[in-house]
mmCIF file as Biopython writes it, N, C-alpha, C and O atoms, coordinates in Angstrom:
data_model
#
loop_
_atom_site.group_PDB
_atom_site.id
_atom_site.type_symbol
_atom_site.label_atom_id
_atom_site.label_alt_id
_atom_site.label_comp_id
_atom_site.label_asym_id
_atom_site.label_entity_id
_atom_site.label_seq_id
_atom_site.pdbx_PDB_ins_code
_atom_site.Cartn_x
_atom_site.Cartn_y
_atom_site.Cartn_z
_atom_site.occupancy
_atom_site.B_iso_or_equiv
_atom_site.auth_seq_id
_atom_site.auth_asym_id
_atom_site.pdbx_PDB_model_num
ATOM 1   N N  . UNK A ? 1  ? 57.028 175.563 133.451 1.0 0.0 1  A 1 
ATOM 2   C CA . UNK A ? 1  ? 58.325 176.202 133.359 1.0 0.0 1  A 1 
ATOM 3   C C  . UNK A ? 1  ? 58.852 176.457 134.774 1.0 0.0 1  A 1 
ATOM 4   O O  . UNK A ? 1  ? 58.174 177.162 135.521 1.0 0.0 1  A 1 
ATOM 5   N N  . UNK A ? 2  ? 60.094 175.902 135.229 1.0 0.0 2  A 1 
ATOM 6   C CA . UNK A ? 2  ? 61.172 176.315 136.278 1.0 0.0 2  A 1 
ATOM 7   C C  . UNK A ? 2  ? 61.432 177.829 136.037 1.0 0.0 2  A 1 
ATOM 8   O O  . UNK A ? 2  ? 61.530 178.232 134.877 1.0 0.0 2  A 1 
ATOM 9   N N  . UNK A ? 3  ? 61.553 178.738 137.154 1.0 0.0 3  A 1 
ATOM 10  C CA . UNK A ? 3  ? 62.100 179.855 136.621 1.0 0.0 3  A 1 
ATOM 11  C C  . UNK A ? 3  ? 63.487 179.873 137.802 1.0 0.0 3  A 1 
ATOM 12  O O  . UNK A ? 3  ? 63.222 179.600 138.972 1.0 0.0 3  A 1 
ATOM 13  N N  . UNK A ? 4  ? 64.446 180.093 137.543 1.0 0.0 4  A 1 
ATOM 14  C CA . UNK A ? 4  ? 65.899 180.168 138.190 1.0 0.0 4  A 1 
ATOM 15  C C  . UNK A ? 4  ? 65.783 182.524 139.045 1.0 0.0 4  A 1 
ATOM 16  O O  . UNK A ? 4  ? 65.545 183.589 138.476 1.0 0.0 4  A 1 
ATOM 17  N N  . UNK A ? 5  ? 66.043 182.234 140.205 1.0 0.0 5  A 1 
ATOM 18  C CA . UNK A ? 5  ? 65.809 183.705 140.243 1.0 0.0 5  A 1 
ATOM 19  C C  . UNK A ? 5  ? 67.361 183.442 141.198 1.0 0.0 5  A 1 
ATOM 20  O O  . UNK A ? 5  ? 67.551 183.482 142.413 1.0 0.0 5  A 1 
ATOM 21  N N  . UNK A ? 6  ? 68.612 183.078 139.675 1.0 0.0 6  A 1 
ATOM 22  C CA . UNK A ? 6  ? 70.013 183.954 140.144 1.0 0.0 6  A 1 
ATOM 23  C C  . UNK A ? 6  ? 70.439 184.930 139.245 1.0 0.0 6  A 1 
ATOM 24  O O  . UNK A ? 6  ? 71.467 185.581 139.062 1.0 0.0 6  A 1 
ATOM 25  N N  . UNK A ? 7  ? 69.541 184.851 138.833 1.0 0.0 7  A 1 
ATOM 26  C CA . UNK A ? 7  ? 70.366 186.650 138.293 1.0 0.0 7  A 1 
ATOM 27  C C  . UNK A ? 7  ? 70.139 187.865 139.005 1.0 0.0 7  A 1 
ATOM 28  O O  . UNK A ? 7  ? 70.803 188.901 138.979 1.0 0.0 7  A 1 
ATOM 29  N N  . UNK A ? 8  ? 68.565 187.445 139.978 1.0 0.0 8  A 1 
ATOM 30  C CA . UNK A ? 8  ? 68.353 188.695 141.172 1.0 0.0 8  A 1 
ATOM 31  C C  . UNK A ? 8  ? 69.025 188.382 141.817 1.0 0.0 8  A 1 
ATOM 32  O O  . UNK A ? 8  ? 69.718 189.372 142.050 1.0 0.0 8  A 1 
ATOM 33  N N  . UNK A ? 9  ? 69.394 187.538 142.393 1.0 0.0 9  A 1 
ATOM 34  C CA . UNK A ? 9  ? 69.808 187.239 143.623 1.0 0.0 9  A 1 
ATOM 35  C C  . UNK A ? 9  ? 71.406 187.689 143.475 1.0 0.0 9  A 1 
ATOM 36  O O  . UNK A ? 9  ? 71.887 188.397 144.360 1.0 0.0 9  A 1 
ATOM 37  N N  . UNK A ? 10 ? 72.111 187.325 142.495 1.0 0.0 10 A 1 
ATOM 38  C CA . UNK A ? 10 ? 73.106 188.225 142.224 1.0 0.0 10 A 1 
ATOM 39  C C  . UNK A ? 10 ? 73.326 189.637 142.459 1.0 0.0 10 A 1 
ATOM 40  O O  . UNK A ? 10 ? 74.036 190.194 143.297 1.0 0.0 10 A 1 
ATOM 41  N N  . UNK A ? 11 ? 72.684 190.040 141.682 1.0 0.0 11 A 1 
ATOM 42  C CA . UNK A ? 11 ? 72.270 191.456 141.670 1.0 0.0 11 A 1 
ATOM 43  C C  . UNK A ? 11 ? 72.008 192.205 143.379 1.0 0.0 11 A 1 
ATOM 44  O O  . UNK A ? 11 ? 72.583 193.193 143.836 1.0 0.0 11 A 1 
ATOM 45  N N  . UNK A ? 12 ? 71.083 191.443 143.968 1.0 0.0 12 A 1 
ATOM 46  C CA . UNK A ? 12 ? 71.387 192.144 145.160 1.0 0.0 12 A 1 
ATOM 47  C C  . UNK A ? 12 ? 72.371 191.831 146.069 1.0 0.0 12 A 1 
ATOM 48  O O  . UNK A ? 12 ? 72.662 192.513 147.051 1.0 0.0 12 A 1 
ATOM 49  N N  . UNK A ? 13 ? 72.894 190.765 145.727 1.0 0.0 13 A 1 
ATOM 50  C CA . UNK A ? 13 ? 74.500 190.661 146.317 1.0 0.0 13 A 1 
ATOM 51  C C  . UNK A ? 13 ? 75.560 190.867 145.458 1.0 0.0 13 A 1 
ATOM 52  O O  . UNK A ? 13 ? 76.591 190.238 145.692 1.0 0.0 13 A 1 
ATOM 53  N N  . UNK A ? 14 ? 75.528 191.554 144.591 1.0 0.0 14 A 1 
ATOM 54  C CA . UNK A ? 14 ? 76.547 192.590 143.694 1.0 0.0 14 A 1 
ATOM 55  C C  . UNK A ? 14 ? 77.578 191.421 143.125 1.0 0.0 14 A 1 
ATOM 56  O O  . UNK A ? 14 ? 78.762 191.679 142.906 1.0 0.0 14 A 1 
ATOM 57  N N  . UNK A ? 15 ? 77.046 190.204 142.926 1.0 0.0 15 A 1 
ATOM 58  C CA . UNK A ? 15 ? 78.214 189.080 142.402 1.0 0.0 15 A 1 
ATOM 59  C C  . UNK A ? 15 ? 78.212 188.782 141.282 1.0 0.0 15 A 1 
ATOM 60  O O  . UNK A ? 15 ? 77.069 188.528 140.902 1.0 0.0 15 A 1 
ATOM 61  N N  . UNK A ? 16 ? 79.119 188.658 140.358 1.0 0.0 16 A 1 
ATOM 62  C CA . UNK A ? 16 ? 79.336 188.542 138.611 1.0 0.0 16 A 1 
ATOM 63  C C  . UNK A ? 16 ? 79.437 186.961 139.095 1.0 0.0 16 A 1 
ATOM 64  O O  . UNK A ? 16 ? 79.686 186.468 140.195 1.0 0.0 16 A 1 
ATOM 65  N N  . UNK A ? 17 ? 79.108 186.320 137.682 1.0 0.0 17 A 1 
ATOM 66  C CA . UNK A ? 17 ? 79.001 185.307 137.159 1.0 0.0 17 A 1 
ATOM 67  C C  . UNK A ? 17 ? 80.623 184.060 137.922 1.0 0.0 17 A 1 
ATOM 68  O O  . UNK A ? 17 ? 80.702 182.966 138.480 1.0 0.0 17 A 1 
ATOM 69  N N  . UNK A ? 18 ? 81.314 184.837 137.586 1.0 0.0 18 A 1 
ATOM 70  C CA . UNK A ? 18 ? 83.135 184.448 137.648 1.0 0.0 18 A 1 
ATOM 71  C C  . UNK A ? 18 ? 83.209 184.272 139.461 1.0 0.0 18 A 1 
ATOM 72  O O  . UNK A ? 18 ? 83.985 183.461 139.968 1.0 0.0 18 A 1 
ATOM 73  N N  . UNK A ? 19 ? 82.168 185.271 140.412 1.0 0.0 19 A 1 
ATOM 74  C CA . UNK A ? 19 ? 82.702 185.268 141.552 1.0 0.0 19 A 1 
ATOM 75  C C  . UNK A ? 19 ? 81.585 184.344 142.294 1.0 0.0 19 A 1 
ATOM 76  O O  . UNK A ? 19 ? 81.790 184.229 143.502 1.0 0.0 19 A 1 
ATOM 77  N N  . UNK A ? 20 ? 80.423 183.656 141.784 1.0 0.0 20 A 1 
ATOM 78  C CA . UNK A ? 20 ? 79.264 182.676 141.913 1.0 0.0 20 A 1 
ATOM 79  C C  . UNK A ? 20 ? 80.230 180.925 141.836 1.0 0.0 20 A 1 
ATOM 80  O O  . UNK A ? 20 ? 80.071 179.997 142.630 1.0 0.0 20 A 1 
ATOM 81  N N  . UNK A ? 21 ? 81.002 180.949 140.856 1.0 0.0 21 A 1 
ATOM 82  C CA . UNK A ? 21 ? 81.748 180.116 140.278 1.0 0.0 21 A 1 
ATOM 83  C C  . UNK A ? 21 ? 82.182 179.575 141.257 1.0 0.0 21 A 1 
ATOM 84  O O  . UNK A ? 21 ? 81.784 178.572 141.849 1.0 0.0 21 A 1 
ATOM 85  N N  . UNK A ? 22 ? 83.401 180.546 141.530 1.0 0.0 22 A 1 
ATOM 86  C CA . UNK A ? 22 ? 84.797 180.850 142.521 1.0 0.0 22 A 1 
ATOM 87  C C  . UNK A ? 22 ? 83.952 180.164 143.801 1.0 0.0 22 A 1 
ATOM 88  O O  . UNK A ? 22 ? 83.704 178.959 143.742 1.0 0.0 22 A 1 
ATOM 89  N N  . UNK A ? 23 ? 83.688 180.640 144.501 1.0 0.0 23 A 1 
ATOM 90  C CA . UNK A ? 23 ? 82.580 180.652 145.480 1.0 0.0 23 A 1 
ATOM 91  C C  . UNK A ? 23 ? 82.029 179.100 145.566 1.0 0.0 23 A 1 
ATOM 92  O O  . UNK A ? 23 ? 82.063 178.227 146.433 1.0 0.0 23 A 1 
ATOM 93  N N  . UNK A ? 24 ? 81.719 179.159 144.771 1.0 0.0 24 A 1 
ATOM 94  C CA . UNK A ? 24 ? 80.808 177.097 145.038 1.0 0.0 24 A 1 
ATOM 95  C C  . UNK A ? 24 ? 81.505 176.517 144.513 1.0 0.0 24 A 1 
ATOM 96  O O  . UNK A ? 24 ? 81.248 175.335 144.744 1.0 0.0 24 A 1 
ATOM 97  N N  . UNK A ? 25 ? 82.499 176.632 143.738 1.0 0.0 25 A 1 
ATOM 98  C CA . UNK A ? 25 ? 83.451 175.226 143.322 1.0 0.0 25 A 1 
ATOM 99  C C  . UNK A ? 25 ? 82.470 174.990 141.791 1.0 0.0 25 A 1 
ATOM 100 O O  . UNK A ? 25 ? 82.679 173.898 141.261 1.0 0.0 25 A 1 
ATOM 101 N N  . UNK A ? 26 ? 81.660 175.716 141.217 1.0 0.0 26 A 1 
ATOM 102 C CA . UNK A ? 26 ? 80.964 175.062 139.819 1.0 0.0 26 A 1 
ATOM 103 C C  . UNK A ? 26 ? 81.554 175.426 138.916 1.0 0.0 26 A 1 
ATOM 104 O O  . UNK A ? 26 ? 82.669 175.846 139.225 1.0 0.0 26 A 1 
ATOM 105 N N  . UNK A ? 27 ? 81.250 175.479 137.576 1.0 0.0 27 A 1 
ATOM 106 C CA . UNK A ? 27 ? 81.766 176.079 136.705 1.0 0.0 27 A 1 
ATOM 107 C C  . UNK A ? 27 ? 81.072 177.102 135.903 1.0 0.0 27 A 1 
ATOM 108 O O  . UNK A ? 27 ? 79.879 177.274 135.654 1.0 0.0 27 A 1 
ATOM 109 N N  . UNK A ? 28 ? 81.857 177.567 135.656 1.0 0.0 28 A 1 
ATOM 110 C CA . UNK A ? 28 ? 81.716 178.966 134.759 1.0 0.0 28 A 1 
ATOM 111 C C  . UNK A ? 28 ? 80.246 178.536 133.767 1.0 0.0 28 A 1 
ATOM 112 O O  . UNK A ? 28 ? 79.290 179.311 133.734 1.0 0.0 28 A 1 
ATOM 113 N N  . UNK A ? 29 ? 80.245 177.456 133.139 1.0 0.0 29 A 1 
ATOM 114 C CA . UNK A ? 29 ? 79.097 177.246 132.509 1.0 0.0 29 A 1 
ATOM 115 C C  . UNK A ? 29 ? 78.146 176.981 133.096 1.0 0.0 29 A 1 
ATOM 116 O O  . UNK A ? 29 ? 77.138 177.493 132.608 1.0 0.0 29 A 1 
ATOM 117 N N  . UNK A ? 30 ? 77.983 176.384 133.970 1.0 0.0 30 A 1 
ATOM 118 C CA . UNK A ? 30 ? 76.777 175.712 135.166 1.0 0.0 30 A 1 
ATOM 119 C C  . UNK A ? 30 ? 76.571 176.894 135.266 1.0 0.0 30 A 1 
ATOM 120 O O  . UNK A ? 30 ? 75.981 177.241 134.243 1.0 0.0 30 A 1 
ATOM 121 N N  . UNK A ? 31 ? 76.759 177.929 136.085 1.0 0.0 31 A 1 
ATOM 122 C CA . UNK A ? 31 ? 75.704 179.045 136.772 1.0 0.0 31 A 1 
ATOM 123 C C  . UNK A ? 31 ? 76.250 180.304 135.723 1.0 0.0 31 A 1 
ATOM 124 O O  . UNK A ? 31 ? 76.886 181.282 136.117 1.0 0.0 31 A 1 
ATOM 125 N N  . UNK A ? 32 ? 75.916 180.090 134.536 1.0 0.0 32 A 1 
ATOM 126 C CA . UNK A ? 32 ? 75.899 181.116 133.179 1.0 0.0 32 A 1 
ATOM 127 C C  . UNK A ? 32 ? 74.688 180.382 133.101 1.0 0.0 32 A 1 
ATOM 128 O O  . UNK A ? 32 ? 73.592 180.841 133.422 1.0 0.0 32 A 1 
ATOM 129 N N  . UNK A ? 33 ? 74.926 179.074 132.611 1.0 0.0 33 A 1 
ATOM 130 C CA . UNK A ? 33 ? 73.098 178.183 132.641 1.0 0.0 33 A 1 
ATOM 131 C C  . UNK A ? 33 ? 72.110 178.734 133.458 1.0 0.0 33 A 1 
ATOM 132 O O  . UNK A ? 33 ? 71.114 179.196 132.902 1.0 0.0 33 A 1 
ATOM 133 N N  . UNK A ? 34 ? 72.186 178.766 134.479 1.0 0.0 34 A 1 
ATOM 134 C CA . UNK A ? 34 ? 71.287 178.836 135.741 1.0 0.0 34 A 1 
ATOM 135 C C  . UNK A ? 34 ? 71.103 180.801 135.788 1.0 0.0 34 A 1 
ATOM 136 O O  . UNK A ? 34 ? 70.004 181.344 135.900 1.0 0.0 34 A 1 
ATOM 137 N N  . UNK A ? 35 ? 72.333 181.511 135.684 1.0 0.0 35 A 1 
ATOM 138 C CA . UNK A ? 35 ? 71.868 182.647 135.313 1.0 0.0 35 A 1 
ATOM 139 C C  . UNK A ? 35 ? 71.113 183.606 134.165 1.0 0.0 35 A 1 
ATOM 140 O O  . UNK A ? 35 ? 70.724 184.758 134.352 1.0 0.0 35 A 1 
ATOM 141 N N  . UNK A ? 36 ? 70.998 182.767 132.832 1.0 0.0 36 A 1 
ATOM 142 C CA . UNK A ? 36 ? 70.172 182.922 131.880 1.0 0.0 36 A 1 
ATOM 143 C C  . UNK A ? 36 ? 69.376 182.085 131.361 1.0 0.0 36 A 1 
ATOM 144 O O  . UNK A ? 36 ? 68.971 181.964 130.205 1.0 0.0 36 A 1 
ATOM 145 N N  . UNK A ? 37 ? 69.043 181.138 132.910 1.0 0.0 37 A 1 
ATOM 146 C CA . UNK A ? 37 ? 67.542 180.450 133.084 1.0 0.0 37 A 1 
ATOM 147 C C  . UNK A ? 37 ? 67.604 179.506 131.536 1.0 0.0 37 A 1 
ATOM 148 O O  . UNK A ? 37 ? 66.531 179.417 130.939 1.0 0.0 37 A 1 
ATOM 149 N N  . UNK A ? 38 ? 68.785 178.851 130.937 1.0 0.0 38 A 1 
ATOM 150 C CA . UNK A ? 38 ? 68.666 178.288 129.975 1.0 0.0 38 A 1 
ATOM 151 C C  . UNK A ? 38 ? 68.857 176.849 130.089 1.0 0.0 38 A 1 
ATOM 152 O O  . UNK A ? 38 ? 68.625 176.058 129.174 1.0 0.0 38 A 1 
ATOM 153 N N  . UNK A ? 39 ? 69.350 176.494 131.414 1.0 0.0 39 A 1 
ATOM 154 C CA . UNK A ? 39 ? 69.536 175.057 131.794 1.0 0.0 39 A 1 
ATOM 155 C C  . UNK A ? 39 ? 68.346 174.216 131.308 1.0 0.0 39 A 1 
ATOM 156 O O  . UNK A ? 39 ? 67.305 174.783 130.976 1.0 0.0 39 A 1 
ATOM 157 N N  . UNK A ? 40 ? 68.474 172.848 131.256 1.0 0.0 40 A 1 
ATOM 158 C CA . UNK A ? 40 ? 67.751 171.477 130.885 1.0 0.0 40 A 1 
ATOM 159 C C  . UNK A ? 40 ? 67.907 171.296 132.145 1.0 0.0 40 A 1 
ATOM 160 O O  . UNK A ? 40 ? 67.067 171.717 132.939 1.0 0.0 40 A 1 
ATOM 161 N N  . UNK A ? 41 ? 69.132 170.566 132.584 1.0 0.0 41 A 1 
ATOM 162 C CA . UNK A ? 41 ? 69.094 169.544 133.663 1.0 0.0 41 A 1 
ATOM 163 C C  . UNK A ? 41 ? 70.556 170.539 134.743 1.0 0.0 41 A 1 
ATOM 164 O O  . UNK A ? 41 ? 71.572 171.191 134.501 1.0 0.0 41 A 1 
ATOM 165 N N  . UNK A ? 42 ? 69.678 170.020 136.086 1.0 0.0 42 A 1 
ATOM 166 C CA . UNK A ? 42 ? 70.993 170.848 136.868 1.0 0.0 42 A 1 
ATOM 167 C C  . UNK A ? 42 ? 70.922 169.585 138.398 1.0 0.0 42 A 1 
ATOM 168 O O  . UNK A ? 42 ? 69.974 169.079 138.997 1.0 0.0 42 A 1 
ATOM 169 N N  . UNK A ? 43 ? 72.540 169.468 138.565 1.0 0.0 43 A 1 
ATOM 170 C CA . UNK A ? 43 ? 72.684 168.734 139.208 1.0 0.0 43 A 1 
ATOM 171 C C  . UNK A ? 43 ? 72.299 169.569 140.317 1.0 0.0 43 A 1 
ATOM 172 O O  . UNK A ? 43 ? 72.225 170.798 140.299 1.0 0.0 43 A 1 
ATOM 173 N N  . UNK A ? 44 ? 71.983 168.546 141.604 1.0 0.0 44 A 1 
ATOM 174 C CA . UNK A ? 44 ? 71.233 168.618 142.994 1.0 0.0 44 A 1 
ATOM 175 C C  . UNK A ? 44 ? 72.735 169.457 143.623 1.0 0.0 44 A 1 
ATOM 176 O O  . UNK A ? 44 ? 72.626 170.498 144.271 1.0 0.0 44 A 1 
ATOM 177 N N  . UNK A ? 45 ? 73.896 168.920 143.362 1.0 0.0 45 A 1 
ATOM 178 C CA . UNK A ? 45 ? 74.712 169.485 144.226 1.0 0.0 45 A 1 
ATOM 179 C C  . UNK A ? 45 ? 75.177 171.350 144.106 1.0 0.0 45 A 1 
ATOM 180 O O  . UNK A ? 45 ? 75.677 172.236 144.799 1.0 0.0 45 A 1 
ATOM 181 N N  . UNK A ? 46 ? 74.431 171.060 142.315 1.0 0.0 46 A 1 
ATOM 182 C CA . UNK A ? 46 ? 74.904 172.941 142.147 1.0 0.0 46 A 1 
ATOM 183 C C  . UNK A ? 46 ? 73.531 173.669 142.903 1.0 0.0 46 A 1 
ATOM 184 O O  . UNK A ? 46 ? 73.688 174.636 143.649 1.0 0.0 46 A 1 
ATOM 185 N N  . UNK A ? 47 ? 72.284 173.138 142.643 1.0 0.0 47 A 1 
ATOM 186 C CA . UNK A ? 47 ? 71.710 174.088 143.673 1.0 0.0 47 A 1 
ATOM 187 C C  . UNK A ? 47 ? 71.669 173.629 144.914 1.0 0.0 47 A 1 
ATOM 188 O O  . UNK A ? 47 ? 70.501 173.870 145.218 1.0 0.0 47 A 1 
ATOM 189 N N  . UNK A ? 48 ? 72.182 173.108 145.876 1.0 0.0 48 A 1 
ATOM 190 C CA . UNK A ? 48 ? 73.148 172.848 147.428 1.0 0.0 48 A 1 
ATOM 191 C C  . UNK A ? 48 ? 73.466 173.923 147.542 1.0 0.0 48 A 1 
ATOM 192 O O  . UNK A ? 48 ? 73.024 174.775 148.313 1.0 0.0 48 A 1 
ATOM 193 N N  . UNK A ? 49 ? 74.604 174.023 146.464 1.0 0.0 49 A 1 
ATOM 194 C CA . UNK A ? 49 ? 76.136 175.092 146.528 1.0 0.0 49 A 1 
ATOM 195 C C  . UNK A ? 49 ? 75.571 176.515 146.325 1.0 0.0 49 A 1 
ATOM 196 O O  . UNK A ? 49 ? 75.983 177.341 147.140 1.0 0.0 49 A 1 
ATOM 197 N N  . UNK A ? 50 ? 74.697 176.957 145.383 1.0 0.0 50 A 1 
ATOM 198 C CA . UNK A ? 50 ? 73.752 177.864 145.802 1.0 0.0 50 A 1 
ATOM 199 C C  . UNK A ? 50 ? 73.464 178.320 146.511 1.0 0.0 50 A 1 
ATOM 200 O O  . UNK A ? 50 ? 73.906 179.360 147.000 1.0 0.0 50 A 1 
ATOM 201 N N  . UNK A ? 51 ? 72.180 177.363 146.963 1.0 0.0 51 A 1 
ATOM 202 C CA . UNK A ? 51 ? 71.715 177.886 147.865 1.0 0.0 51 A 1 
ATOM 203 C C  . UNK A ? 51 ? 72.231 177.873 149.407 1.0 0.0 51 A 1 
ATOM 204 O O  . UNK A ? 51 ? 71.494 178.198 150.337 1.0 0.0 51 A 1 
ATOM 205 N N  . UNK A ? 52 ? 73.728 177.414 149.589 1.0 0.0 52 A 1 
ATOM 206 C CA . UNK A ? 52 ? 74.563 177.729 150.545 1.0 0.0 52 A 1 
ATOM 207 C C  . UNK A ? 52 ? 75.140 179.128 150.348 1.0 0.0 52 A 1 
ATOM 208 O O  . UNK A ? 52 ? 75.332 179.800 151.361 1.0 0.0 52 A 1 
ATOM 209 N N  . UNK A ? 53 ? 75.383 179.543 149.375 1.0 0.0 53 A 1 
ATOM 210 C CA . UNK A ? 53 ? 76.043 180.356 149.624 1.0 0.0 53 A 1 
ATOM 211 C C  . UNK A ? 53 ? 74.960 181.753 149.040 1.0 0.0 53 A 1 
ATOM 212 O O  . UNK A ? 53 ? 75.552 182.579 148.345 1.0 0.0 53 A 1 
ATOM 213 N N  . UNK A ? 54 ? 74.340 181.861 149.148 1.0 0.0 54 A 1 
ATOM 214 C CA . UNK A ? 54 ? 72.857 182.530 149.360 1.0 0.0 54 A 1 
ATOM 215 C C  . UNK A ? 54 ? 72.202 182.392 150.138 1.0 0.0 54 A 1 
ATOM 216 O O  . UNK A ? 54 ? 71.109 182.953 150.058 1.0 0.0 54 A 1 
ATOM 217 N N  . UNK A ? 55 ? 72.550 181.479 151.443 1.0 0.0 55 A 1 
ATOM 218 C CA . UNK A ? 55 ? 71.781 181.196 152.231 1.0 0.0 55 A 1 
ATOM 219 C C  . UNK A ? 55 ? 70.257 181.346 151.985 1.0 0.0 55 A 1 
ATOM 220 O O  . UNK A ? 55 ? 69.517 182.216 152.444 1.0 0.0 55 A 1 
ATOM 221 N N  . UNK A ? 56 ? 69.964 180.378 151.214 1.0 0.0 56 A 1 
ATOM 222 C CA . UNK A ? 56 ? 68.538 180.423 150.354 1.0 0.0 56 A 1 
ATOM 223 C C  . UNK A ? 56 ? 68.027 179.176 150.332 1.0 0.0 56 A 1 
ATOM 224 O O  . UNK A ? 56 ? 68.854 178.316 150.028 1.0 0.0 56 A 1 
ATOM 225 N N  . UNK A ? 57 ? 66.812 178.757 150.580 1.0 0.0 57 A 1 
ATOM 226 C CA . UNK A ? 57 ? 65.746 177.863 150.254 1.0 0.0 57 A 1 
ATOM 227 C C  . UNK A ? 57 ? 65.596 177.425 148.798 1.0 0.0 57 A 1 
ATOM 228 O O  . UNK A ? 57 ? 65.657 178.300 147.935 1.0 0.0 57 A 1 
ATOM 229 N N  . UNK A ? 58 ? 65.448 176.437 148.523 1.0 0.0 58 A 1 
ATOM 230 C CA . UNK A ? 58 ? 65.482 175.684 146.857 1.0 0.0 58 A 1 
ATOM 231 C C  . UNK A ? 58 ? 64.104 176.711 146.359 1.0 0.0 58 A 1 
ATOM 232 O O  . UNK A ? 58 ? 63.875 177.293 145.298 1.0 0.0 58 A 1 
ATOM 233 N N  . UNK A ? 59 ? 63.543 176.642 147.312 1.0 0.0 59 A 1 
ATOM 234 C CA . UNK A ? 59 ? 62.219 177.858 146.776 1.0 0.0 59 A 1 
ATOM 235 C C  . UNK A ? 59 ? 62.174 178.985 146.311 1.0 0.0 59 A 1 
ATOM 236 O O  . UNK A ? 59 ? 61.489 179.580 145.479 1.0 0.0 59 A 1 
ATOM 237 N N  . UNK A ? 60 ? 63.502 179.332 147.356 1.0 0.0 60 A 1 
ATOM 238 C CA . UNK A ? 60 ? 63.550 180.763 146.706 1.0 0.0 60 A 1 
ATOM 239 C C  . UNK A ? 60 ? 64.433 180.884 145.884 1.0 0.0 60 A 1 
ATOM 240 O O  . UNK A ? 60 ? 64.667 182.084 145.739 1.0 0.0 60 A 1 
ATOM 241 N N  . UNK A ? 61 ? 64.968 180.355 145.347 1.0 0.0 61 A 1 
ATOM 242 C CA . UNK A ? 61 ? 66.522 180.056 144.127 1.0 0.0 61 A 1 
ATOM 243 C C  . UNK A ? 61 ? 65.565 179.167 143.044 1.0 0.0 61 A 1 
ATOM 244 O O  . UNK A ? 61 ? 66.172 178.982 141.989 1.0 0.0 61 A 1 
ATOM 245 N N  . UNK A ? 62 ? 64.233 178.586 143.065 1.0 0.0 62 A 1 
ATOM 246 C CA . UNK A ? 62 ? 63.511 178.131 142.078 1.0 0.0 62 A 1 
ATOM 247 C C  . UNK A ? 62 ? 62.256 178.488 142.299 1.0 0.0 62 A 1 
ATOM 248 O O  . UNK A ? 62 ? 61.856 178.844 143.408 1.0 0.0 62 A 1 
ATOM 249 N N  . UNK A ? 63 ? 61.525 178.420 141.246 1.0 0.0 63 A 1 
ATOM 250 C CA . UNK A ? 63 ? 60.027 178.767 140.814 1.0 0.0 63 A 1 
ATOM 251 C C  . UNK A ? 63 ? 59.501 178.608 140.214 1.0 0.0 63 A 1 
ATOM 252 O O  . UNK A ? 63 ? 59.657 179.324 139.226 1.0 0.0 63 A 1 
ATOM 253 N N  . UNK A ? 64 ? 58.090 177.316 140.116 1.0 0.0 64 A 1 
ATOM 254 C CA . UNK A ? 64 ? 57.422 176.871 139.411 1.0 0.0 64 A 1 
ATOM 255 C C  . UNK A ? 64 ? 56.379 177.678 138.738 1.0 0.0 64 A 1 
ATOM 256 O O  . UNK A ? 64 ? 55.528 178.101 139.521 1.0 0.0 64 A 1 
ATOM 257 N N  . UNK A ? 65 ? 56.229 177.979 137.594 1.0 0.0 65 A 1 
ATOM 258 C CA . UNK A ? 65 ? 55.271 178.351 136.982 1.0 0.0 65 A 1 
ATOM 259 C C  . UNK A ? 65 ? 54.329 178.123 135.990 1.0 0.0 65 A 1 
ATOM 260 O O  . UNK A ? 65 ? 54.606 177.622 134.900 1.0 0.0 65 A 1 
ATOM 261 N N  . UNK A ? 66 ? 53.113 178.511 136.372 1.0 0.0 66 A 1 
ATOM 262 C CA . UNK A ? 66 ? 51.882 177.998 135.333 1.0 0.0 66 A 1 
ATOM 263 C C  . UNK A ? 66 ? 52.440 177.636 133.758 1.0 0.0 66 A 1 
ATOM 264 O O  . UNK A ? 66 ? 52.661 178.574 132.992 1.0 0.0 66 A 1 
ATOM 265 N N  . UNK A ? 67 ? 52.600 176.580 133.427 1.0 0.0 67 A 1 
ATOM 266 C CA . UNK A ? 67 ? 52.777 176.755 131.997 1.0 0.0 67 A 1 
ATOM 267 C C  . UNK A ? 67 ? 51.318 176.887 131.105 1.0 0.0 67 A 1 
ATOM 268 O O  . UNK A ? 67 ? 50.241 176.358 131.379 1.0 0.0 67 A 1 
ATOM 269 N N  . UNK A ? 68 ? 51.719 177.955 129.709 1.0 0.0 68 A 1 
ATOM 270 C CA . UNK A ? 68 ? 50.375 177.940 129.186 1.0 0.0 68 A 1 
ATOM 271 C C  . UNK A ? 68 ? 49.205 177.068 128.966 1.0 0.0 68 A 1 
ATOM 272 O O  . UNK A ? 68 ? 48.049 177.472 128.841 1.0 0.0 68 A 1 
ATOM 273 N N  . UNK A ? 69 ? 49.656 175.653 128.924 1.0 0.0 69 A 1 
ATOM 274 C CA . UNK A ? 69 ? 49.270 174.409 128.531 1.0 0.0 69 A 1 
ATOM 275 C C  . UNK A ? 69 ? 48.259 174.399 129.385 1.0 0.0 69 A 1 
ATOM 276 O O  . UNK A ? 69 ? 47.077 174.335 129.048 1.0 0.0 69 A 1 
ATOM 277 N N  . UNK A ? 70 ? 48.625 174.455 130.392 1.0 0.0 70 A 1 
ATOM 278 C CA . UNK A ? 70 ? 47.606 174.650 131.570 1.0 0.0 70 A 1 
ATOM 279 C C  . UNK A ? 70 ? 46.431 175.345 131.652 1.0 0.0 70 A 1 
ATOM 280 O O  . UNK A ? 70 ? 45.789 175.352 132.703 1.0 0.0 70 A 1 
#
């Protein structure tokens, strides 16, 4: 499992969903996806735009985790 950590990252930069959007040029659905970690597939350029404007590492805007299977 990918885990998406923009809903913290929001949170400590006090930004709603609408002003993440505004901000990178994505859409309202793309980072609603990415903020309730429900995405399948996410294009390379929305986490770019991200992690530009979070000035953030793909690492720290993603996170691989043990799946149970394992």
């Amino acid at each position: 499992m990918i885990r998406c950590h923009l809903a913290r990252m929001m949170g400590e930069h006090k930004l709603r969903i609408a002003d993440v959007a505004r901000e990178t040029g994505l859409s309202r659905a793309t980072v609603t996806l990415l903020y309730k970690e429900t995405a399948q597939k996410v294009d390379l350029n929305a986490i770019k735009q991200i992690c530009v404007l979070f000035d953030c590492t793909v690492g720290e805007l993603l996170e691989l985790m043990p799946s149970q299977n394992d």
